[in-house]
C-alpha positions as CSV (number, residue, x, y, z in Angstrom):
1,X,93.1,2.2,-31.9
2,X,91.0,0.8,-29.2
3,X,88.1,3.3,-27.4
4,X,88.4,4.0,-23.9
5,X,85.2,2.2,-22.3
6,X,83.7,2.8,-19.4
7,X,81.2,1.1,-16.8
8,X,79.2,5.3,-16.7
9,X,79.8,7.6,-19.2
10,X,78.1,11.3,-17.4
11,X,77.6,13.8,-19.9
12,X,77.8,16.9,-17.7
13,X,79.2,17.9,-14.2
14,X,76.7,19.8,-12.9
15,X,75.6,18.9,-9.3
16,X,73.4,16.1,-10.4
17,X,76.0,14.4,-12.3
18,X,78.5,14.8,-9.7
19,X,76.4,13.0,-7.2
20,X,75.8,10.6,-9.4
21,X,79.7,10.1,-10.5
22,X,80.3,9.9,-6.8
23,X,77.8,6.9,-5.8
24,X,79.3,5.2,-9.3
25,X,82.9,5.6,-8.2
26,X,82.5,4.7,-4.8
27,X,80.7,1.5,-5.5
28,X,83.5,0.3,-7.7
29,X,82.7,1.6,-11.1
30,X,84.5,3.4,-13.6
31,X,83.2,6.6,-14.6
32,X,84.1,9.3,-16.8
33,X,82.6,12.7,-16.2
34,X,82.4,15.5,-19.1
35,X,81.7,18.6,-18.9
36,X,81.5,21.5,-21.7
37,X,82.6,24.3,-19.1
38,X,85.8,25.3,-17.7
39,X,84.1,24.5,-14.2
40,X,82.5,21.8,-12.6
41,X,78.9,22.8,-10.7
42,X,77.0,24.0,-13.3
43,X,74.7,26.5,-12.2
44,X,75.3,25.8,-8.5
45,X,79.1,27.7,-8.7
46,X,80.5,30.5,-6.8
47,X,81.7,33.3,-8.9
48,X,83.5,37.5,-8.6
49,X,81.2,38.7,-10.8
50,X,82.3,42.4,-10.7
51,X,86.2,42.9,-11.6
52,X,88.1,44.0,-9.0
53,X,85.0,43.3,-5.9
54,X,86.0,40.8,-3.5
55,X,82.8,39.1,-3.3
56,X,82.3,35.4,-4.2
57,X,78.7,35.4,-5.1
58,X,76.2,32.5,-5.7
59,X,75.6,34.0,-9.6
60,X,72.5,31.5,-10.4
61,X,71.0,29.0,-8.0
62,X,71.6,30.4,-4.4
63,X,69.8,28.8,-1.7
64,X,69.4,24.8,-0.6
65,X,66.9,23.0,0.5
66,X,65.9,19.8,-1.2
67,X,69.4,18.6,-0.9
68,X,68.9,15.5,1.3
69,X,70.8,14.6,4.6
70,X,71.1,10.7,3.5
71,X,73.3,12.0,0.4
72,X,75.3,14.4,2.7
73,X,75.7,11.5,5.0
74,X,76.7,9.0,2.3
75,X,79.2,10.6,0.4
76,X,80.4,12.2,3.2
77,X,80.4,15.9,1.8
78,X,82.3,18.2,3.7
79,X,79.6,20.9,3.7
80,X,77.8,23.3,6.1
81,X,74.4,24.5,5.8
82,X,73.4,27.4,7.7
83,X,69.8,28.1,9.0
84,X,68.5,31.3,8.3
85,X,67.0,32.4,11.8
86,X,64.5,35.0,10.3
87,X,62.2,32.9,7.4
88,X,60.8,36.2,5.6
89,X,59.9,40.0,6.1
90,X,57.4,41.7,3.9
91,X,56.8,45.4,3.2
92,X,53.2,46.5,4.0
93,X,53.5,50.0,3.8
94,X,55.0,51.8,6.8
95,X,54.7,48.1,8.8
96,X,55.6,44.6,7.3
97,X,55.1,40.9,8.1
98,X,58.1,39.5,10.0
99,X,58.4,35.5,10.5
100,X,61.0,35.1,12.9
101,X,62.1,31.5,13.9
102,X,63.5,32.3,17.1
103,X,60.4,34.6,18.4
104,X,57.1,33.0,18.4
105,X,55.5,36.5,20.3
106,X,57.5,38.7,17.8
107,X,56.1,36.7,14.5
108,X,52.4,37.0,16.1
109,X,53.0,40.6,16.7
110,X,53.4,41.1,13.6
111,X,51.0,38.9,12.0
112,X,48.0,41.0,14.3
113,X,49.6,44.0,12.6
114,X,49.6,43.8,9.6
115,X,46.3,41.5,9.2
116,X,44.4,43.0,12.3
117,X,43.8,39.8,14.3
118,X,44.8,36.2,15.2
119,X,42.8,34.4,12.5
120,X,45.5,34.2,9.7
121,X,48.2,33.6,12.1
122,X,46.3,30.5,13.5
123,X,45.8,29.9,10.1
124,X,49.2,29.5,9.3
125,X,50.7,27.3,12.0
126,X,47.8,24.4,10.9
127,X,48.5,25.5,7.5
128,X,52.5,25.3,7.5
129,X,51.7,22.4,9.9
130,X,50.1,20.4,7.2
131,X,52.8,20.8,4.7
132,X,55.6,19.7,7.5
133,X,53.9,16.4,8.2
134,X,53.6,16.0,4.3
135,X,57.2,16.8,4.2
136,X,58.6,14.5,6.6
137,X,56.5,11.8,5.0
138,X,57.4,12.7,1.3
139,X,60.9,13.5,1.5
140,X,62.5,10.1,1.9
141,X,60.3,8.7,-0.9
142,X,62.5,10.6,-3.6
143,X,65.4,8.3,-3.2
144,X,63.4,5.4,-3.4
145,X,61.4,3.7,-6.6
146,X,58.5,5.4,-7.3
147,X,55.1,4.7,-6.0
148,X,52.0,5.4,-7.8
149,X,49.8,7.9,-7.2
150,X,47.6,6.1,-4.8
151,X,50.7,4.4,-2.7
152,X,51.8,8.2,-2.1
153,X,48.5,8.9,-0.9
154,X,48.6,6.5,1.7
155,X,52.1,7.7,2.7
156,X,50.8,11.2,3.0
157,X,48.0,9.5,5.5
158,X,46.0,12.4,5.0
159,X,42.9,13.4,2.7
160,X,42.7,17.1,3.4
161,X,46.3,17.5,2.6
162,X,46.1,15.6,-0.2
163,X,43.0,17.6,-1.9
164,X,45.0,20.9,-0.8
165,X,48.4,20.0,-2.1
166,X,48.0,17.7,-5.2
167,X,44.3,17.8,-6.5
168,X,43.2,21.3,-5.6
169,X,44.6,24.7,-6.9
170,X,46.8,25.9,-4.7
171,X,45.5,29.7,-5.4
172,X,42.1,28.3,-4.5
173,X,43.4,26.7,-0.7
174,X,45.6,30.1,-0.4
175,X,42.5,32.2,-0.3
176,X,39.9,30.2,1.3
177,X,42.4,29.6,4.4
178,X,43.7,33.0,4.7
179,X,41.9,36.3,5.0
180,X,44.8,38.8,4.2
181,X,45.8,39.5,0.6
182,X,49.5,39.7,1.8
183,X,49.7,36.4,4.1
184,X,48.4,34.6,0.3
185,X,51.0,36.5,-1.1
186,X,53.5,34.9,0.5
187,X,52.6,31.5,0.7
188,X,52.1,31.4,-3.3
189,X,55.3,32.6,-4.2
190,X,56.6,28.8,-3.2
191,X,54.3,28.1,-6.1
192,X,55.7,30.4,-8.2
193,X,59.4,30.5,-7.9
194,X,60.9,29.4,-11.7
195,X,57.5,28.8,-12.7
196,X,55.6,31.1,-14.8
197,X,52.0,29.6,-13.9
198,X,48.1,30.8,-12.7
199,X,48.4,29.1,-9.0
200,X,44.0,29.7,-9.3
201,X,44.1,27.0,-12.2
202,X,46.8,25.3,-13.0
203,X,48.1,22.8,-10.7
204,X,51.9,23.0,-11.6
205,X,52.0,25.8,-9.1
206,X,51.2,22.9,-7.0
207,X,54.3,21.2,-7.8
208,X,56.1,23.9,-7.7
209,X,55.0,24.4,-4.4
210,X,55.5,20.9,-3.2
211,X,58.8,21.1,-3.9
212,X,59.5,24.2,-2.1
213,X,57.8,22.5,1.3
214,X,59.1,18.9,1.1
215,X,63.0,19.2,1.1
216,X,65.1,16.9,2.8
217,X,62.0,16.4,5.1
218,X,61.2,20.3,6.8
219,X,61.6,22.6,3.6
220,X,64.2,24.9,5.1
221,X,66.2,27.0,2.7
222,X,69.5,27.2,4.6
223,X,72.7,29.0,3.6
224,X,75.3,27.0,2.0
225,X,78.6,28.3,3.8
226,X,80.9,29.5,0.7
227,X,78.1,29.9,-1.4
228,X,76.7,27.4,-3.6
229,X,80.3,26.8,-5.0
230,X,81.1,25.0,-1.8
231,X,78.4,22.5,-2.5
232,X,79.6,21.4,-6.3
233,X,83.4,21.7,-4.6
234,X,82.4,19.0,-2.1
235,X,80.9,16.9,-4.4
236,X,83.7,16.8,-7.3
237,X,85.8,16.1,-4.0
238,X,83.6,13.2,-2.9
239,X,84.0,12.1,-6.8
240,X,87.8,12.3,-7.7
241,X,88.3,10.6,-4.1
242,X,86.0,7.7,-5.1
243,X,88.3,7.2,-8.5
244,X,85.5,9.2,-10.8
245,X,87.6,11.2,-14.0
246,X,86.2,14.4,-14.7
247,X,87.4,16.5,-17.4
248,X,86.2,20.1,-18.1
249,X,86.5,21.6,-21.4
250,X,84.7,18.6,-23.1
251,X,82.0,19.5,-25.4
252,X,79.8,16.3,-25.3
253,X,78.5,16.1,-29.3
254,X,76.5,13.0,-29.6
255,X,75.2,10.2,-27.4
256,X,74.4,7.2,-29.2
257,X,71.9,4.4,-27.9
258,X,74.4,1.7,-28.1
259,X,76.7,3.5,-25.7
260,X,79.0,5.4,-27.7
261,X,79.9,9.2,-26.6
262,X,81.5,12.1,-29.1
263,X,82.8,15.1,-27.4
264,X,85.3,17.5,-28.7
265,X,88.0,19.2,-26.3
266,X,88.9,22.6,-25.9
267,X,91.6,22.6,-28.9
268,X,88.6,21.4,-31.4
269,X,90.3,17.8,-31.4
270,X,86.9,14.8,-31.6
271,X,87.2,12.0,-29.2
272,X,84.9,9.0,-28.6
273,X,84.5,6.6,-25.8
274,X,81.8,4.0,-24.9
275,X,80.3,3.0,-22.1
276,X,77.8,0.7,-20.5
277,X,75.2,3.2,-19.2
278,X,75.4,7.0,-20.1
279,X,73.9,9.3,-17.7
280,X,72.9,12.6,-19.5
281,X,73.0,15.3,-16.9
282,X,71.6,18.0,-19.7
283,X,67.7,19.4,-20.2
284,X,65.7,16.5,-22.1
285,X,65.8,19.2,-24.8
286,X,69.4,18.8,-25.1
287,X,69.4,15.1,-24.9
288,X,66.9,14.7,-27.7
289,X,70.0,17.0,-29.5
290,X,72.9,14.8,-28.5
291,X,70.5,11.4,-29.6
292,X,69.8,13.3,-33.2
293,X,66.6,14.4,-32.7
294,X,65.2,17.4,-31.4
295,X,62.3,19.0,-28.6
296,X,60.1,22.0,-28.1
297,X,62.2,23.7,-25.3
298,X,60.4,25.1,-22.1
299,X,60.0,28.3,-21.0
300,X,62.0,29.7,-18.0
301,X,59.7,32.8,-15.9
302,X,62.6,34.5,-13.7
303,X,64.8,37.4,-13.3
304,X,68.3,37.0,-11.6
305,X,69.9,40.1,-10.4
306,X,72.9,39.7,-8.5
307,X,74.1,42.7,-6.3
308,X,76.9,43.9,-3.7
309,X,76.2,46.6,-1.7
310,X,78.3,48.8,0.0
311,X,75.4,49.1,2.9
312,X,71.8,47.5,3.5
313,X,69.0,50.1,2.4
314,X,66.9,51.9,5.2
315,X,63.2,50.3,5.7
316,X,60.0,52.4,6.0
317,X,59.1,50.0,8.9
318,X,61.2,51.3,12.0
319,X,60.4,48.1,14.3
320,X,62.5,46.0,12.0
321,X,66.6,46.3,12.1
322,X,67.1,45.9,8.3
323,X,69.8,42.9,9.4
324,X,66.9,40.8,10.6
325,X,64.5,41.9,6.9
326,X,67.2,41.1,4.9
327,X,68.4,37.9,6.4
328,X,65.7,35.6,5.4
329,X,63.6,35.8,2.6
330,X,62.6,39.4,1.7
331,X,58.9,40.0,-0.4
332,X,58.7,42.8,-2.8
333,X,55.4,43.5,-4.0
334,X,53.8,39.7,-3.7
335,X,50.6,40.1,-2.3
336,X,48.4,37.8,-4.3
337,X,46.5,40.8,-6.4
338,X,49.8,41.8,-7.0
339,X,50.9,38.3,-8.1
340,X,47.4,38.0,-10.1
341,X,48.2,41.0,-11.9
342,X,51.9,40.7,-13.0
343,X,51.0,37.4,-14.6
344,X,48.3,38.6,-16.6
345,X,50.8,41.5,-17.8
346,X,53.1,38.8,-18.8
347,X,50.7,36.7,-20.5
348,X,49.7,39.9,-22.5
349,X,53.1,39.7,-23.7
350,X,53.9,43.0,-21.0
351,X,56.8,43.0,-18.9
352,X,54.9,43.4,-15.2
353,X,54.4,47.3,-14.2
354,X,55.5,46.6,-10.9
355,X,57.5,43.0,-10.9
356,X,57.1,40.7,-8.0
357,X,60.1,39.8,-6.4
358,X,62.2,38.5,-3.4
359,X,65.9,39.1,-2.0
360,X,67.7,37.9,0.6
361,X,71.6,38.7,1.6
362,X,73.7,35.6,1.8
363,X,76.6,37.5,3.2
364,X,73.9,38.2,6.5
365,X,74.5,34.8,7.5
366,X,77.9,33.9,6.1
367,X,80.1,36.7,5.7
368,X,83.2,34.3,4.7
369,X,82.1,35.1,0.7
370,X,83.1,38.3,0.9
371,X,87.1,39.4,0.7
372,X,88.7,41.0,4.5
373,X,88.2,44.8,3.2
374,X,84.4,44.2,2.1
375,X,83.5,42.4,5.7
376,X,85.1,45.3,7.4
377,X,83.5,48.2,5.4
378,X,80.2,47.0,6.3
379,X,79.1,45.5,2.3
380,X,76.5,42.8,1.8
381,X,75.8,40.9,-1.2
382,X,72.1,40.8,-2.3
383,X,70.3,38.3,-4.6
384,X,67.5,39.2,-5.8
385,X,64.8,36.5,-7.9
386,X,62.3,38.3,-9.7
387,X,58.6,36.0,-10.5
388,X,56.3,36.5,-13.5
389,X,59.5,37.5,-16.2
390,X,59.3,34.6,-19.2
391,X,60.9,33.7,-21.9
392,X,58.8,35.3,-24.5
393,X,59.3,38.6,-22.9
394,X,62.9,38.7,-24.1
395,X,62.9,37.2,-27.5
396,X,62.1,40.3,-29.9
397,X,65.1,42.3,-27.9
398,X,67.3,41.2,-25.4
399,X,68.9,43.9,-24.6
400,X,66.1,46.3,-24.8
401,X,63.9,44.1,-22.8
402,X,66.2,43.1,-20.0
403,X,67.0,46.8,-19.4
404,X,63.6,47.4,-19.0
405,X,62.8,44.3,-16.7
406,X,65.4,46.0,-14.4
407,X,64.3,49.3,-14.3
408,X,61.0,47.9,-13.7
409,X,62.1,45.5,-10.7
410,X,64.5,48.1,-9.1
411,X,61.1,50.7,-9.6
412,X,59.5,48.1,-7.6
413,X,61.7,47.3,-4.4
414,X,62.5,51.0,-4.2
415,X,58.6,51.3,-3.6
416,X,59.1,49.5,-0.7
417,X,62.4,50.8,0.8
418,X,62.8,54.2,2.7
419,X,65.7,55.5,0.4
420,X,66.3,53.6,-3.5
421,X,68.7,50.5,-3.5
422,X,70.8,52.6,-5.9
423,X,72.2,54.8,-3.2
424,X,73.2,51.5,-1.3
425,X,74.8,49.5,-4.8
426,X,79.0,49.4,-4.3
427,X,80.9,50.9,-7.2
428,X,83.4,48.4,-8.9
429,X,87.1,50.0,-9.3
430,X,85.8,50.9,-12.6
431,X,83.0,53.3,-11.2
432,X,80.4,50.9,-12.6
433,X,77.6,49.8,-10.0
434,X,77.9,46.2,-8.7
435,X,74.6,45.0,-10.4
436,X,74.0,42.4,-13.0
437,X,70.7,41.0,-14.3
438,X,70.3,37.4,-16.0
439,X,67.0,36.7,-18.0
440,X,65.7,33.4,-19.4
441,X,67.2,33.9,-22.5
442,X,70.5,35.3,-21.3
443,X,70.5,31.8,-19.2
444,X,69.6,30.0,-22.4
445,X,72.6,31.7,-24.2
446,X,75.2,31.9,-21.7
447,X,74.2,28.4,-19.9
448,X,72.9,26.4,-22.2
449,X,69.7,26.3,-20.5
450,X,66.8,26.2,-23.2
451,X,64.3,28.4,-22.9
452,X,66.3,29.5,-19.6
453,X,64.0,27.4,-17.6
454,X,65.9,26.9,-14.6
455,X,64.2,23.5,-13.6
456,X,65.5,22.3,-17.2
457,X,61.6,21.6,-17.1
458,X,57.9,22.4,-15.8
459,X,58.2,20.0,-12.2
460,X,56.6,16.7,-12.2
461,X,54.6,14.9,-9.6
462,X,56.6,12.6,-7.2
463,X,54.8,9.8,-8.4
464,X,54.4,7.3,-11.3
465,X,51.9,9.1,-13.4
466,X,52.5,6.4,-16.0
467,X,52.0,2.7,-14.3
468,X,54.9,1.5,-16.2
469,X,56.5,4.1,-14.0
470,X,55.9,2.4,-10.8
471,X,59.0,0.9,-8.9
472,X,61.6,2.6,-11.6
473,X,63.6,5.6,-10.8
474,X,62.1,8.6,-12.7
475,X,65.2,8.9,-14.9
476,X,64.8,5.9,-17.6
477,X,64.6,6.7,-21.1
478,X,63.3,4.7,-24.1
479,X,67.2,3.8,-24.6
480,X,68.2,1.1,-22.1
481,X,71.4,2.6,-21.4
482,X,70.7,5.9,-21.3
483,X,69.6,7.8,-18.3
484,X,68.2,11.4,-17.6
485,X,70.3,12.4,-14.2
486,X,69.6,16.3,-14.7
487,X,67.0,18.2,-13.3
488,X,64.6,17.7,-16.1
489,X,64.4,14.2,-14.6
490,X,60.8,13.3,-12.3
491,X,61.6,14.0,-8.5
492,X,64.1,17.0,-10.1
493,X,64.1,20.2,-10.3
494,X,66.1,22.8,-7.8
495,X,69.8,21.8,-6.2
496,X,69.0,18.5,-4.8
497,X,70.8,15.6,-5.9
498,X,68.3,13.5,-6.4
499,X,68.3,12.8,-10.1
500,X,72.0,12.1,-10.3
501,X,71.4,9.7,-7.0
502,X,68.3,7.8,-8.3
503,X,70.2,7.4,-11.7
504,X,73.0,5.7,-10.1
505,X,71.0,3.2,-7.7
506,X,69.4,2.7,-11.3
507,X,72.4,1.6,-12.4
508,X,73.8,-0.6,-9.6
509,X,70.6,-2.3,-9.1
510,X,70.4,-3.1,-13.0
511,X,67.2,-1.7,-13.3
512,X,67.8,0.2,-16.3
């Protein structure tokens, strides 16, 4: 009996692979998406995670940013991304640092409080000024072939941001711009976010970083309206309606150079099909499974914990409605000592003493995730990503260790709060509290993610570090017809698109 062939073969329907189904389909191909889950989206889903709560929360990634316009634009994704008017508020005992986009007098204010003068908030705006031009100049590069390392130089168009961003430490710029411990604080948790790194030496905090500041061309973290299952919803849309087949329940088993794909379907039944160009939407650690072989997986650094509340928890600063703290991006416990120290606990093999972490309440700016009754009583959802939590923390003892990681992180934004978050958590029908916590290895388990590392992979520099990188796409392999579209591919990382948008203009332009 003959095999089913096919001009793309996408192993995995995550949001990378759908983009690049999408661009496939619509430019005439015939594609085949598989996907091991019941669900397309991947991480980037919308989900009731408490039985019986009315609350459709974004359970892993959350926020978007690097997601460009052009791909929006092009596959005409029926999507709406909110801006979140208030960018962060952080704690500093009975005050706190409040960046608000919509009052410039109200955000120095604050700055001269908590720091006690105008020299970091100065510092700031040339600071934050820097990384916009770098942004608007970088961002469009990503869909395009890579440059080398001095081309993207000359697109930046300037040295100091180039010695700040990409050859210095980014811990080192953080404190020889700004004077107050809190102000570094915040601007090095962009380095840090998913990355379990020393932003005084090592310069993936830099790439992290860059990557936080450079998406779609301003670095905005906006809402997605929905939650992020809207976004994976639009683009299976924008898929199917360009002819692309996706079929969920498809455990993808091997990947073969040649172009031959094994999966087996939910009943246990094995299929194969072939096709021209298979685009591997998986970590390069699974890959290098699927082609036979096998790789060192990464280490993931976070702690997830999702939340519904039944109200938002009283602040110790009485200047600051907690609507507007909570809206944007809310700092527990980051000053940089406080990063500094939580890492070395971690590296000691020591889950932090008092955990660094941020929250932020989607329903604040888009209340249609939560059910009628919920909107009315006055409940919010909370996500909260805790920093400095890897892998190697949770090995020894799961369950033991994640409890503790929790206890630990709530201990730590209670320290900042005027009452503990537990009096504000909802109860589930059940009685339990509306509060679950996903670790690295729980990702790793549950999501197939090794190591949990929720960038599939340490970041990579936008450029060709390798000259026989320079004018590909960042997602060729040593197998002709086999592409890396996941995150794990260079230019990846976070819910973008890019990867799965660079490995189809691969394709069509025949360069793989």
């Amino acid at each position: 009996m003959p095999r089913s062939h096919y001009d793309a073969v996408i192993a995995g329907a995550g949001h990378n692979g759908l983009v690049a189904a999408a661009y496939l389909a619509r430019a005439g191909r015939r594609v085949l998406v598989l996907e091991r889950l019941s669900h397309v989206g991947g991480l980037a889903v919308s989900a009731q995670a408490f039985p019986g709560v009315d609350a459709r929360l974004s359970r892993y990634s959350y926020l978007v940013s690097l997601l460009p316009g052009k791909v929006v634009s092009d596959l005409g994704l029926k999507l709406e991304l909110r801006r979140r008017r208030y960018a962060s508020y952080t704690p500093v005992g009975g005050t706190g640092l409040l960046v608000d986009n919509g009052d410039a007098d109200r955000t120095a204010a604050s700055f001269a409080a908590v720091t006690g003068g105008p020299g970091d908030l100065a510092a700031w705006h040339r600071f934050y000024g820097q990384t916009a031009r770098v942004a608007e100049r970088v961002a469009p590069t990503l869909l395009e072939p890579l440059r080398d390392r001095t081309a993207l130089r000359e697109v930046v168009g300037d040295a100091e941001a180039w010695r700040d961003l990409f050859e210095r430490p980014i811990g080192e710029v953080a404190r020889e711009r700004f004077g107050d411990d809190t102000v570094r604080g915040v601007v090095l948790t962009d380095a840090l976010i998913g990355t379990f790194a020393d932003p005084d030496k090592d310069l993936l905090a830099n790439r992290c970083f860059l990557y936080h500041v450079v998406g779609d061309g301003t670095g905005d973290w906006n809402v997605p309206v929905g939650g992020m299952g809207a976004v994976s919803g639009a683009l299976a849309e924008a898929a199917r309606s360009g002819g692309a087949e996706i079929r969920t329940g498809m455990e993808v088993l091997s990947i073969d150079p040649g172009g031959e794909v094994v999966f087996r379907d939910a009943e246990g039944a094995e299929h194969t099909v072939t096709g021209d160009h298979l685009l591997v939407n998986t970590p390069p650690a699974v890959m290098a499974r699927l082609l036979g072989g096998a790789q060192e997986p990464p280490e993931g650094a976070q702690l997830k914990v999702n939340m519904v509340l039944s109200r938002l928890p009283r602040l110790k600063d009485g200047s600051v409605d907690p609507v507007e703290a909570f809206s944007g991006t809310f700092h527990i416990n980051e000053g940089r000592d406080q990063l500094a120290l939580a890492y070395e606990q971690a590296v000691a093999g020591l889950i932090p003493e008092l955990p660094p972490a941020e929250v932020y309440c989607h329903s604040l700016t888009d209340s249609s995730i939560l059910g009628p009754s919920l909107r009315e009583a006055g409940a919010q959802t909370m996500t909260l990503f805790g920093l400095h939590m890897p892998a190697r923390l949770f090995r020894k003892n799961p369950e033991k260790a994640r409890s503790e990681a929790l206890a630990a992180t709530l201990a730590s934004i209670n320290s900042v709060l005027a009452e503990p978050i537990e009096d504000c958590l909802l109860r589930a029908p059940d009685g339990s509290y509306c509060l679950e916590a996903k670790t690295p290895v729980d990702l790793e388990n549950e999501a197939g993610l090794p190591g949990g590392h929720i960038f599939h992979r340490d970041l990579s520099w936008p450029f060709a570090e390798d000259p026989a990188e320079t004018g590909r796409w960042g997602v060729e392999t040593e197998h002709e017809r086999i592409l890396l579209c996941g995150a794990g591919a260079r230019r990846g990382g976070g819910v973008s698109g890019i990867p799965g948008h660079n490995a189809a203009m691969a394709v069509l332009a025949g360069n793989s």
